[in-house]
VOGULUM-286788 format. One record per residue: x, y, z of N, C-alpha, C, O in turn; residue number from 1. Coordinates in steps of 0.1 Angstrom, whole numbers, plus 5000, padded with zeros to 4 digits. Layout:
+------+------+------+------+------+------+------+------+------+------+------+------+------+
|  n_x |  n_y |  n_z | ca_x | ca_y | ca_z |  c_x |  c_y |  c_z |  o_x |  o_y |  o_z | resi |
+------+------+------+------+------+------+------+------+------+------+------+------+------+
|    X |    Y |    Z |    X |    Y |    Z |    X |    Y |    Z |    X |    Y |    Z |  NUM |
...
+------+------+------+------+------+------+------+------+------+------+------+------+------+
% end
This chain:
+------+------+------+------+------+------+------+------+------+------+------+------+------+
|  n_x |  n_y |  n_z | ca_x | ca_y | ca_z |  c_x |  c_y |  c_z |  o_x |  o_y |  o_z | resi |
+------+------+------+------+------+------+------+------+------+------+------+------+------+
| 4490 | 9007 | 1492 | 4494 | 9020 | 1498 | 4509 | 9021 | 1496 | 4517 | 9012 | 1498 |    1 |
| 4514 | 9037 | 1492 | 4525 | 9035 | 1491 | 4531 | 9043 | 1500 | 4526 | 9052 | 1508 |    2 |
| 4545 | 9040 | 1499 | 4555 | 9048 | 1511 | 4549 | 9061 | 1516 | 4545 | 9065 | 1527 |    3 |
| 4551 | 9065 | 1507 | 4549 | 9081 | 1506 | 4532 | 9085 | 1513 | 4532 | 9095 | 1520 |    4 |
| 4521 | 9079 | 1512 | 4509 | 9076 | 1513 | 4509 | 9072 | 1528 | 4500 | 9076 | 1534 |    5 |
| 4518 | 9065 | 1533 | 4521 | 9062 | 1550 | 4525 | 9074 | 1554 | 4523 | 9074 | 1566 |    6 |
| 4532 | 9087 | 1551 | 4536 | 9099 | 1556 | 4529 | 9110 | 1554 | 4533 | 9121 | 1558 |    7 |
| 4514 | 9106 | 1546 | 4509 | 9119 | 1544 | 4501 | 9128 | 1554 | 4494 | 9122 | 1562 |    8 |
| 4502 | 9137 | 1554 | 4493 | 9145 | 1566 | 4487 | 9141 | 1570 | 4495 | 9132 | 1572 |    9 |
| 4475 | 9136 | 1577 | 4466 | 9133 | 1587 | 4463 | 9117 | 1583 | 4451 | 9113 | 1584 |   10 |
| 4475 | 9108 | 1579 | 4471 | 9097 | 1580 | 4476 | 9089 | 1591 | 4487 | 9090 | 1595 |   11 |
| 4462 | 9078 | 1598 | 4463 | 9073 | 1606 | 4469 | 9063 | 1606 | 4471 | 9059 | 1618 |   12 |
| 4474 | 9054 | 1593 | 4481 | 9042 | 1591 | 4495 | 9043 | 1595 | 4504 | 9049 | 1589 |   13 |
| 4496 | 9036 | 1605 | 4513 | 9036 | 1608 | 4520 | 9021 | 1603 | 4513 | 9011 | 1601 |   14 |
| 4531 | 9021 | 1602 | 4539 | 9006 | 1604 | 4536 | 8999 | 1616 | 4537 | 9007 | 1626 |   15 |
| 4533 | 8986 | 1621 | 4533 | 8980 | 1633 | 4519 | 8982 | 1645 | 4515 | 8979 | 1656 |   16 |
| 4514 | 8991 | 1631 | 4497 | 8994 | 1638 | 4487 | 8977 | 1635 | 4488 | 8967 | 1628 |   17 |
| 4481 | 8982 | 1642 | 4470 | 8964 | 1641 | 4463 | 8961 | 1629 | 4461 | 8949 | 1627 |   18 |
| 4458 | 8976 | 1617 | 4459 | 8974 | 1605 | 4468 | 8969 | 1600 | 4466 | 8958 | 1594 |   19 |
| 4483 | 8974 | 1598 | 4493 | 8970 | 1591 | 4498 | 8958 | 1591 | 4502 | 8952 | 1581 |   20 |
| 4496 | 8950 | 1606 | 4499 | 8934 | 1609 | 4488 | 8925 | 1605 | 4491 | 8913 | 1604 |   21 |
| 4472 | 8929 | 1600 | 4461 | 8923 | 1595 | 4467 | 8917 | 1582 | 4475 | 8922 | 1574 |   22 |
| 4458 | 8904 | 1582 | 4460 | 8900 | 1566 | 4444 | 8905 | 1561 | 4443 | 8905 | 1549 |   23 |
| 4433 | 8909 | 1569 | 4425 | 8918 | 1562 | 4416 | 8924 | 1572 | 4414 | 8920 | 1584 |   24 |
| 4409 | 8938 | 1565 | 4407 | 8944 | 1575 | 4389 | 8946 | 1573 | 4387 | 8954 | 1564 |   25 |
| 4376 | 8941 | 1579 | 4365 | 8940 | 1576 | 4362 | 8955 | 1585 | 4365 | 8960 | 1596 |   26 |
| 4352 | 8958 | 1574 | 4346 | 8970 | 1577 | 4328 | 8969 | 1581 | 4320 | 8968 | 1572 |   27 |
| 4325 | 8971 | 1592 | 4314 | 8966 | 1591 | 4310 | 8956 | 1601 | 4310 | 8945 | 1595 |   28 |
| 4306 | 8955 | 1615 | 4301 | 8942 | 1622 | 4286 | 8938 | 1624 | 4281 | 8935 | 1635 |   29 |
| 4282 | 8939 | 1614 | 4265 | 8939 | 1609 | 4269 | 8920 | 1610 | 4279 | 8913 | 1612 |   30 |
| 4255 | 8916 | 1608 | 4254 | 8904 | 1605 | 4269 | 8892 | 1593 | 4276 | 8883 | 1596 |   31 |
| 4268 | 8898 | 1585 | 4278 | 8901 | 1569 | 4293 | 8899 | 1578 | 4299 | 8889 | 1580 |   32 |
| 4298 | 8914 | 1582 | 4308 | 8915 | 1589 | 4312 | 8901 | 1600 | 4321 | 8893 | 1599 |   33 |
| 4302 | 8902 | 1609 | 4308 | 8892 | 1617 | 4309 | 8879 | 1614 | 4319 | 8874 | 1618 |   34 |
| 4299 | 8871 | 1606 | 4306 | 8862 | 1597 | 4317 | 8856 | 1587 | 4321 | 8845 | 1584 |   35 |
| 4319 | 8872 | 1582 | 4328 | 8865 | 1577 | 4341 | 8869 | 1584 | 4349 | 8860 | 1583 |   36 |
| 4344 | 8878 | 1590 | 4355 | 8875 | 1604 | 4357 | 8862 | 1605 | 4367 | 8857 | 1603 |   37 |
| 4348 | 8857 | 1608 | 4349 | 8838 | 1619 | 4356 | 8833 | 1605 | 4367 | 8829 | 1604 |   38 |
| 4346 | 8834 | 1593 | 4354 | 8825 | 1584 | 4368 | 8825 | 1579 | 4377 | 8817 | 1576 |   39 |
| 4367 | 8841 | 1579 | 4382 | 8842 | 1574 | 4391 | 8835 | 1589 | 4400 | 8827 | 1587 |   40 |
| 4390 | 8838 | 1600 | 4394 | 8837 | 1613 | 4403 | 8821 | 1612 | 4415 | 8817 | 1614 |   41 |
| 4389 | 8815 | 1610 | 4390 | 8802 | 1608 | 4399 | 8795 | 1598 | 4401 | 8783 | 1598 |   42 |
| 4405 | 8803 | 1590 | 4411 | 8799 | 1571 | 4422 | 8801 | 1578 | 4432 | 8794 | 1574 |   43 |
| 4425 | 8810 | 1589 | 4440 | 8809 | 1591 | 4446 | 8822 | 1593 | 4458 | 8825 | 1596 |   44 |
| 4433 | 8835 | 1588 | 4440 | 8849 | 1585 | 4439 | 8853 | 1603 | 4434 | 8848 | 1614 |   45 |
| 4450 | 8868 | 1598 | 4449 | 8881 | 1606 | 4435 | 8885 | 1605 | 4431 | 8885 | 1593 |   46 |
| 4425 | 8891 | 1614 | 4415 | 8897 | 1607 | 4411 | 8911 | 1621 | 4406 | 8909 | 1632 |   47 |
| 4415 | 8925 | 1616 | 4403 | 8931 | 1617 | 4395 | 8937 | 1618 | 4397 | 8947 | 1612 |   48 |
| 4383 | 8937 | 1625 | 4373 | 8943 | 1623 | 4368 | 8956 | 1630 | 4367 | 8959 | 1642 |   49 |
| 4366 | 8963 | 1619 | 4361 | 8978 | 1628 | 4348 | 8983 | 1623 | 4343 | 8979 | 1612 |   50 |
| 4342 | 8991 | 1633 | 4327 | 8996 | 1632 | 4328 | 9000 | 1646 | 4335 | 8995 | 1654 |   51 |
| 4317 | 9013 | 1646 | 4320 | 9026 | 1656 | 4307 | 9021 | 1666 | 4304 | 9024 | 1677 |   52 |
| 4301 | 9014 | 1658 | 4286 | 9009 | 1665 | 4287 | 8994 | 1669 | 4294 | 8986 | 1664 |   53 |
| 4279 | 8993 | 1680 | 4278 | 8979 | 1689 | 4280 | 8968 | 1678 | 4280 | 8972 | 1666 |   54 |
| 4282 | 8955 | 1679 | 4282 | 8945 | 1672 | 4268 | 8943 | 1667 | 4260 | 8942 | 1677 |   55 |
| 4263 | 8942 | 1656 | 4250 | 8933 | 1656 | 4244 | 8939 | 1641 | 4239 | 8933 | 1631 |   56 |
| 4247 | 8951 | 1643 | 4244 | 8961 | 1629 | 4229 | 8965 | 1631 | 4225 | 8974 | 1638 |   57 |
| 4223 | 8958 | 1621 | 4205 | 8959 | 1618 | 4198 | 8950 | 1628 | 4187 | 8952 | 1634 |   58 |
| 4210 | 8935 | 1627 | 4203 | 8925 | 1635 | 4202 | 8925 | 1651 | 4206 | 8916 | 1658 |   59 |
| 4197 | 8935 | 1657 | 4197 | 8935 | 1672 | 4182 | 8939 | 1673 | 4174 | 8941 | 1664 |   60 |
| 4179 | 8941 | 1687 | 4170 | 8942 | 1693 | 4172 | 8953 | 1706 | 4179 | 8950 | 1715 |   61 |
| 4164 | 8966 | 1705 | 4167 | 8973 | 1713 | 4158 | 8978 | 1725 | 4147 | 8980 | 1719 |   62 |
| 4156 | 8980 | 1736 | 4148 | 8978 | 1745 | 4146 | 8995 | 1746 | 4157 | 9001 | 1745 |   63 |
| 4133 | 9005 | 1747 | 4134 | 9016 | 1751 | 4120 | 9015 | 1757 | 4110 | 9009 | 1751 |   64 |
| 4120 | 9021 | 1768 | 4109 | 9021 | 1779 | 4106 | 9011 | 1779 | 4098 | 9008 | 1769 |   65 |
| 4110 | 9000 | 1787 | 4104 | 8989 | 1784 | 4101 | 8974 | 1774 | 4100 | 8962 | 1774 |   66 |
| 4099 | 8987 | 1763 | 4094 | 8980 | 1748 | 4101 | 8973 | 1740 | 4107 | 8983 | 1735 |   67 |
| 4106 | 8963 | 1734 | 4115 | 8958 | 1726 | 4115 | 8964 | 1712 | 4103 | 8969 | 1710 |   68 |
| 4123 | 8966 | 1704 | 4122 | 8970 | 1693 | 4135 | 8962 | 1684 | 4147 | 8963 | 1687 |   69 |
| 4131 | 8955 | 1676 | 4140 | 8947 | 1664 | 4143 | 8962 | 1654 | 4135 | 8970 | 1650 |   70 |
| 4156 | 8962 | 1654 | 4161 | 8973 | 1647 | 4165 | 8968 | 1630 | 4171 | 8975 | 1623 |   71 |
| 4160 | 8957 | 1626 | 4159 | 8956 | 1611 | 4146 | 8951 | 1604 | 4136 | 8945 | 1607 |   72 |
| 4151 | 8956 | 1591 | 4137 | 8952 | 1586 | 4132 | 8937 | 1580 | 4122 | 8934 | 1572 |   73 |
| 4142 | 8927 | 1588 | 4139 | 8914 | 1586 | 4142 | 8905 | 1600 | 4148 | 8910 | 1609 |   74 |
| 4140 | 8898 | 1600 | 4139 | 8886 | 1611 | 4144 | 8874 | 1609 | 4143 | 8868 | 1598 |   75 |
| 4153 | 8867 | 1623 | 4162 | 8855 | 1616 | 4156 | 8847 | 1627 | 4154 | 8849 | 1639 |   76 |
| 4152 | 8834 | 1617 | 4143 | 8822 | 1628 | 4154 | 8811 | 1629 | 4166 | 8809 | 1626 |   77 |
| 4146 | 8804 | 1634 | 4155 | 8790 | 1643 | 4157 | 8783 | 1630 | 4164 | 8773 | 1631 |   78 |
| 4151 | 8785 | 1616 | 4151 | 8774 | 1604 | 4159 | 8783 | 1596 | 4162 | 8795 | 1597 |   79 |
| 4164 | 8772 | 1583 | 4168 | 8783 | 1570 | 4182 | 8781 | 1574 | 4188 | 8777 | 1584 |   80 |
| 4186 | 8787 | 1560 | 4197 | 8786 | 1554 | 4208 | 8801 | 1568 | 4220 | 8802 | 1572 |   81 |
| 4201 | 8805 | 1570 | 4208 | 8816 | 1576 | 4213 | 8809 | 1592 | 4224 | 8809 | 1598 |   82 |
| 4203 | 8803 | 1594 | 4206 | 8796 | 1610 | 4218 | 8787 | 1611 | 4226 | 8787 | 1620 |   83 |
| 4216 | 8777 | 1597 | 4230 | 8769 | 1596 | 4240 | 8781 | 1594 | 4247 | 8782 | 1604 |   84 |
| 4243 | 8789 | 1586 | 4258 | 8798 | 1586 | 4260 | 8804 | 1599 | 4272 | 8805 | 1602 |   85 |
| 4251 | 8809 | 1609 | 4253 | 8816 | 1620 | 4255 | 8803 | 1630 | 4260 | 8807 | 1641 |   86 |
| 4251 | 8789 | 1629 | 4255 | 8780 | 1639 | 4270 | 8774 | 1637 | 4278 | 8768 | 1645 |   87 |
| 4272 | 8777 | 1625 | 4288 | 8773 | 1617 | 4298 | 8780 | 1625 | 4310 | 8777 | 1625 |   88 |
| 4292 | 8789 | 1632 | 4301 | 8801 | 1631 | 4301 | 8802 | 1651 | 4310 | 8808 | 1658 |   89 |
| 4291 | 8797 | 1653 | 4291 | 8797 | 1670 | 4277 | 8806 | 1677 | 4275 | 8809 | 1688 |   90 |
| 4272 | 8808 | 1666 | 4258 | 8822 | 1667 | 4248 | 8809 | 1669 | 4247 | 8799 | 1662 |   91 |
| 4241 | 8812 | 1682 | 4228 | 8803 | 1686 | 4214 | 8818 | 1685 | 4213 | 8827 | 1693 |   92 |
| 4208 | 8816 | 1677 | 4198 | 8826 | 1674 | 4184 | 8820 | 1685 | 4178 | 8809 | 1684 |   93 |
| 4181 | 8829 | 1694 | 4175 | 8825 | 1704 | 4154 | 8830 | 1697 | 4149 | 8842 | 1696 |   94 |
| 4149 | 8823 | 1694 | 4139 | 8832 | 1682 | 4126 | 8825 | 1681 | 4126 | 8818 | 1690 |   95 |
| 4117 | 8824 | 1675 | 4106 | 8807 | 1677 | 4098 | 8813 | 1659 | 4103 | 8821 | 1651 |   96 |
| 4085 | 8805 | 1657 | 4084 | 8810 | 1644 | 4077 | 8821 | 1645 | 4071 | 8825 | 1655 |   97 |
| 4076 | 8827 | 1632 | 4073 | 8844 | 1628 | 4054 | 8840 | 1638 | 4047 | 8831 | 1643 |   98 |
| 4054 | 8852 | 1636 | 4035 | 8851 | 1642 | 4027 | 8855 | 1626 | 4031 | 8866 | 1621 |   99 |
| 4018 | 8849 | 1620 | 4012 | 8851 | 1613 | 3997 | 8856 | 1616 | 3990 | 8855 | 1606 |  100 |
| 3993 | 8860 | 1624 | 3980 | 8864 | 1632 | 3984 | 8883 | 1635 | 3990 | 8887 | 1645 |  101 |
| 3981 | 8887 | 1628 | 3981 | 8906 | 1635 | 3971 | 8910 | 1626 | 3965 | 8905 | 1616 |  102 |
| 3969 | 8923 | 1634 | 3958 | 8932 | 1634 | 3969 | 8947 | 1638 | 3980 | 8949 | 1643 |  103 |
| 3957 | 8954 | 1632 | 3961 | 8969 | 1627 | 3949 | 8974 | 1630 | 3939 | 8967 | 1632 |  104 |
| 3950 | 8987 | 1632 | 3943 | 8999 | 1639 | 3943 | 9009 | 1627 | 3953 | 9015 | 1624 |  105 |
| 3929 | 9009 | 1621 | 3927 | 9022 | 1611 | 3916 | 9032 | 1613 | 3904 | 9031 | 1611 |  106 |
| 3921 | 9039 | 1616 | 3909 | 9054 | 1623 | 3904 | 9043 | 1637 | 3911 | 9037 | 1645 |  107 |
| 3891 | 9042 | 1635 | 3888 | 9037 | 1651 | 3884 | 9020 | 1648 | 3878 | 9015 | 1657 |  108 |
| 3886 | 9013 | 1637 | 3882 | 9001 | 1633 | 3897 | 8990 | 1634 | 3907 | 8992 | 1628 |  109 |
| 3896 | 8981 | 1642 | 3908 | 8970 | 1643 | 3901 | 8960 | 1634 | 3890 | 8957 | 1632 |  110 |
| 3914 | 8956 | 1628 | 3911 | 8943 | 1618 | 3919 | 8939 | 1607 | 3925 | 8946 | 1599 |  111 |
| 3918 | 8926 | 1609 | 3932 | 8918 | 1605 | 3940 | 8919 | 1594 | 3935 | 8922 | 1582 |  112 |
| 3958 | 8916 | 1599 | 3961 | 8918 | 1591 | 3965 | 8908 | 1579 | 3960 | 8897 | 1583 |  113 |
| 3972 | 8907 | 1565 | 3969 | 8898 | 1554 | 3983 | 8893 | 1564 | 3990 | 8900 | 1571 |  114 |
| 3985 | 8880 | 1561 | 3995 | 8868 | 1565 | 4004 | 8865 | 1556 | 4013 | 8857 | 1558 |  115 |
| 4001 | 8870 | 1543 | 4009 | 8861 | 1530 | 3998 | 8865 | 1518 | 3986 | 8868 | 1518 |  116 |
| 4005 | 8864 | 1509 | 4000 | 8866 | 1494 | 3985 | 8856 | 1498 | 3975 | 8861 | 1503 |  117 |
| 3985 | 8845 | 1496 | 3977 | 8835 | 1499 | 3963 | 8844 | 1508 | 3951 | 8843 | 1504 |  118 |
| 3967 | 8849 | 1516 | 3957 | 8850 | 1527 | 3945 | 8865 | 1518 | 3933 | 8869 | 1521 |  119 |
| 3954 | 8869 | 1508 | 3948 | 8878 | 1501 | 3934 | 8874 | 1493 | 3925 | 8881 | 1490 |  120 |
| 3936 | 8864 | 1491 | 3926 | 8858 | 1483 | 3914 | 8850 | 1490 | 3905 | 8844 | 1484 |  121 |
| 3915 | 8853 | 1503 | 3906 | 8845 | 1511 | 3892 | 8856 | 1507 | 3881 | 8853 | 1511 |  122 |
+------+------+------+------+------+------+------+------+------+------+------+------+------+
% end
């Protein structure tokens, strides 16, 4: 950014702003985002982070009437490569294993649903 680029009309970047004193600035506090905050955090940087939405991104869980709802389209278990980076980092994923057992409701007939490629072939 240059001089002139700090004075332009409706820009928000000032000298001595909490951007300007960052050694970087993460956009984003999704899963991704907050990770790598800690790492960089950890290396020794300035870091940071903005996003207009709660911490968690996709990875949260939202309660309405009652009902829990996982707001992404994947799930993070107690095993896996994901658990070691998020325990690295101070993240204890509170979670047990996936349920392989469901059923689905089509017109007025319940009945099970497939578990895995595998289960297709039964």
């Amino acid at each position: 950014m240059s001089k002139d680029d700090d004075n332009a009309p409706g820009n928000e970047y000032e000298h001595g702003s909490v951007l300007a004193r960052s050694d970087v600035v993460v956009v984003g506090a999704g899963l991704g985002g907050l990770v790598a905050t800690r790492l960089l955090q950890r290396s020794g940087l300035s870091v940071t982070l903005l996003d207009p939405q709660p911490p968690g991104g996709r990875g949260r869980t939202d309660e309405r009437a009652g009902f829990l709802f996982n707001r992404g389209p994947h799930a993070l278990y107690l095993g896996g490569h994901a658990a070691r980076v998020l325990a690295g980092v101070g993240v204890r994923p509170q979670g047990g294993p996936p349920s392989v057992d469901g059923h689905g409701l089509i017109g007025d007939r319940m009945g099970a649903l497939p578990s895995g490629a595998g289960s297709l072939l039964r």
